[in-house]
C-alpha positions in Angstrom: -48.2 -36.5 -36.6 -49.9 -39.7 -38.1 -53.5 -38.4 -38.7 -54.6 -41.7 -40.8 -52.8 -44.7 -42.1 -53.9 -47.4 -44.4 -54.8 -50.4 -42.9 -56.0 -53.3 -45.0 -58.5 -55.5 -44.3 -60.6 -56.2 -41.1 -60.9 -52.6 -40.0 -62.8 -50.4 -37.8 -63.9 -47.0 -39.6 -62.4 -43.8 -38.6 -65.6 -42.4 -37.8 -66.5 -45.6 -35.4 -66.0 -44.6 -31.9 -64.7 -47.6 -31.3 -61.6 -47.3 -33.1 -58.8 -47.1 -30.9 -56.6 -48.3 -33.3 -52.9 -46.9 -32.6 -50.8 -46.4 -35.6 -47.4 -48.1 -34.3 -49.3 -51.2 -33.3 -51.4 -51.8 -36.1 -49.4 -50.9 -39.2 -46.8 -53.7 -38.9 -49.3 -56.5 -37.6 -49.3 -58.2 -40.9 -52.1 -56.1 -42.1 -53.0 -56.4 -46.2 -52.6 -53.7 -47.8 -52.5 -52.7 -51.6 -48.8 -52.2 -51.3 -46.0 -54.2 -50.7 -43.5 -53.3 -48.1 -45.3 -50.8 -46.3 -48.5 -48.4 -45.8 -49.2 -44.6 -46.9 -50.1 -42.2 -44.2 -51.8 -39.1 -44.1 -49.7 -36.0 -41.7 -51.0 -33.2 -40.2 -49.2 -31.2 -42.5 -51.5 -32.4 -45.2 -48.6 -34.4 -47.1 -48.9 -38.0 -47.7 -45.8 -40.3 -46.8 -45.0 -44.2 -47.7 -43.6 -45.6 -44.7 -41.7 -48.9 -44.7 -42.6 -51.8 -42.7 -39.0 -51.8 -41.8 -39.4 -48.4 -40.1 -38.0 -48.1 -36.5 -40.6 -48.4 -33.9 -39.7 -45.1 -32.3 -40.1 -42.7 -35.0 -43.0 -44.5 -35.6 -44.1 -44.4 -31.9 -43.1 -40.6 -32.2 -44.9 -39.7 -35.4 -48.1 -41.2 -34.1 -48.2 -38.9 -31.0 -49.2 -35.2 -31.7 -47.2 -32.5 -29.7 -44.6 -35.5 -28.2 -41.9 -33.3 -28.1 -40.0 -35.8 -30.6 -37.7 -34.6 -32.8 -37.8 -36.5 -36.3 -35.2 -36.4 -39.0 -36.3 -38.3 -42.9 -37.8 -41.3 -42.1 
C-alpha cells in the first residue's frame, strides 16, 4: 500500500488535515516532479518504488488502498 508519493509542486502537506489527496488521481495529473517519467513512492513495507506514469490505473487504484484484497504482480 501507497503510504506517500511525490507530488511536485502546489501541494498540501501530509500533516494538513486537509489533504485528501488520493494517490491514483494525483500522481498522473501532470504534476512536476524532479523526475521524468514518473514519481517515487513510499510502501508500507518500508521499500521505496519508481512508478511510471505509464502505470495502469488499476494496480495503481489497488496499491493505493490498504487491505483491498488486490492481488499485485511487478509493477
Amino acid at each position: 500500500t501507497i503510504l506517500a508519493f511525490e507530488v511536485g509542486d502546489n501541494f498540501k502537506p501530509w500533516g494538513d488535515p486537509t489533504n485528501t489527496a488520493v494517490p491514483a488521481e494525483r500522481m498522473n495529473s501532470g504534476n512536476k516532479t524532479a523526475f521524468r517519467g514518473g514519481s517515487h513512492v513510499l510502501l508500507g513495507d518500508g521499500s521505496v518504488r519508481f512508478l511510471s506514469e505509464n502505470i495502469d490505473p488499476a494496480v495503481l487504484k489497488a496499491l493505493s488502498t490498504p487491505d483491498g484484497g488486490e492481488r499485485i504482480d511487478e509493477f
